[in-house]
N, C-alpha and C positions, 0 to 999 in steps of 0.2 A: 124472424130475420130471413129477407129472402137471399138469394145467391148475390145479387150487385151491392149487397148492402155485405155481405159477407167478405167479398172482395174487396171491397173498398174498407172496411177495417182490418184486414189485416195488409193490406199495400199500406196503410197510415203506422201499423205496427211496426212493420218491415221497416218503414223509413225511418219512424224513432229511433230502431235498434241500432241502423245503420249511421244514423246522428250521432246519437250516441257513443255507441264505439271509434267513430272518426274524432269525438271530442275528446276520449279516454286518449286514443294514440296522439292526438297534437297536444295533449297535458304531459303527457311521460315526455315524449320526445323533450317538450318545452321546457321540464325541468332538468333532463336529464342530458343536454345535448353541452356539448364542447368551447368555448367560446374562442374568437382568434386569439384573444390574449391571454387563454390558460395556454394553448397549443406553442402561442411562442414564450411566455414561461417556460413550457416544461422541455422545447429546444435550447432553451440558455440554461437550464439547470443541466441537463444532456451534457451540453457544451462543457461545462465548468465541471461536472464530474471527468469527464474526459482528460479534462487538462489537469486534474487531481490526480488521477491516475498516471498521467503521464512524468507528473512532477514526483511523485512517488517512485516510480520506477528509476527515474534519474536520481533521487537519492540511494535509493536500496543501490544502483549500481556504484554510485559515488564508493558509499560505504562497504562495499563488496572491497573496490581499489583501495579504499583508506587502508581498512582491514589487510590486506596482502601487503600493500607497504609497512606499518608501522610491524606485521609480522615479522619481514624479511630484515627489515631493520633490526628487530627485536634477536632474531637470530646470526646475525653479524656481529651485534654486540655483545651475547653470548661468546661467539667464537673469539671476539677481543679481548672479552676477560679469562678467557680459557688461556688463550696464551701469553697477557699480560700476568696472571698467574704462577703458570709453567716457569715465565722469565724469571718472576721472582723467587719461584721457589730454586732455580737454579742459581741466583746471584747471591739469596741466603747458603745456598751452601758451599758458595767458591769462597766470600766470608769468612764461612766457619775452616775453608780447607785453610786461607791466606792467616786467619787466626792462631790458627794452631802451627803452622808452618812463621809466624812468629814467633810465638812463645818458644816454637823447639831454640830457634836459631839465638834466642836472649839468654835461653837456659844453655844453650854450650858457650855461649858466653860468659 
């Protein structure tokens, strides 16, 4: 094999290799590349997690407010039965004072 013959098979190598791997990189890219309707899929999924999120948080805070109100309610009416209570334990024993303060007044009778 002389030198032009030596050259010229490996410039024909070269070029194969070089085919070759230009074929290898547009198969990967080809299989592996993005299309516009996954891209705007995955901006409306984006989208609707967003708004998931934000509907979330407007509940959490809803519930945050519910929570402090039926609280605050919840300890008002605590303090109504505390002294609907009180009242009554005092009007049972004006009763028992107006009871007994009858019975004296029948018996000196």
């Amino acid at each position: 094999m002389n030198r032009a013959e030596f050259v010229i098979a490996t410039a024909i190598i070269l070029f194969i290799a070089f085919a070759l791997g230009w074929f290898a990189y547009w198969l990967i890219h080809r299989f592996t590349r993005v299309s516009k309707a996954d891209i705007g899929e995955l901006e409306r999924m984006a989208q609707e997690l967003h708004e998931a999120e934000e509907m979330r948080d407007q509940a959490i805070t809803y519930l945050q407010q519910r929570e402090a109100e039926l609280t605050n309610q919840l300890s008002q009416t605590e303090a109504e039965l505390s002294a609907a209570m009180e009242g009554l334990r005092e009007a049972r024993h004006e009763a028992e004072e107006l009871r007994a303060y009858i019975e004296r007044v029948h018996a000196q009778k």
